[in-house]
C-alpha positions, 0 to 999 in steps of 0.5 A: 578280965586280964586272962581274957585280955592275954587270951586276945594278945597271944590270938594276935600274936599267933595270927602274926606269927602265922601271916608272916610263915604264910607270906614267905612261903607264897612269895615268888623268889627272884633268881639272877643267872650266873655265868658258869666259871669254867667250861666243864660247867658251860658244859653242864649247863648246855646239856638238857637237864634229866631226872631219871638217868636211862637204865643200863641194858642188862644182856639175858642169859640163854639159860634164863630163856623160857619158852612161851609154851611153858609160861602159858602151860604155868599160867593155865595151871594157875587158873584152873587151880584158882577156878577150883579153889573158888568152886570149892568155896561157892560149895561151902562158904567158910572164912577158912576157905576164904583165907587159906593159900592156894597150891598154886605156885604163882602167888599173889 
């Protein structure tokens, strides 16, 4: 009876515990406005706040220019490697083929 009893005192207490954890995080707070000190704060307070900051513009290089042909050349290299790769599976299904790299150089 006396383990039973304490069983229900540390239930109770636990339910307190958790009502009161449950009660400050659920409470709304109230916040009053505080007048900025100095005008760099005015300043920063009249300015629309922002996250993400812009990214800066980084100039390309002229010998980073790649040519449209070449990329698309590349691109259709690229799939008619990977059209062979799934031929040659279809052929002979194996988990080997499944799991192997391509030649590919665009890799996934």
């Amino acid at each position: 009876m006396e383990m039973l009893l304490m069983g229900v005192c540390l239930s109770m207490f636990g339910l307190a515990v958790v009502c009161l954890a449950f009660g400050a995080a659920t409470r709304e707070r109230q916040y009053e406005p505080v007048a900025p000190a100095t005008a760099m704060e005015a300043a920063k307070a009249a300015a629309p706040e922002r996250f993400f900051v812009d990214a800066p513009v980084v100039p390309m290089m002229v010998h980073a220019k790649v040519p449209i042909e070449a990329l698309l050349a590349q691109l259709e290299n690229h799939v008619r490697l990977e059209h062979a790769a799934a031929e040659s599976y279809m052929r002979a299904p194996n988990a080997v083929l499944l799991h192997s790299r391509t030649i590919s150089t665009l890799v996934n």
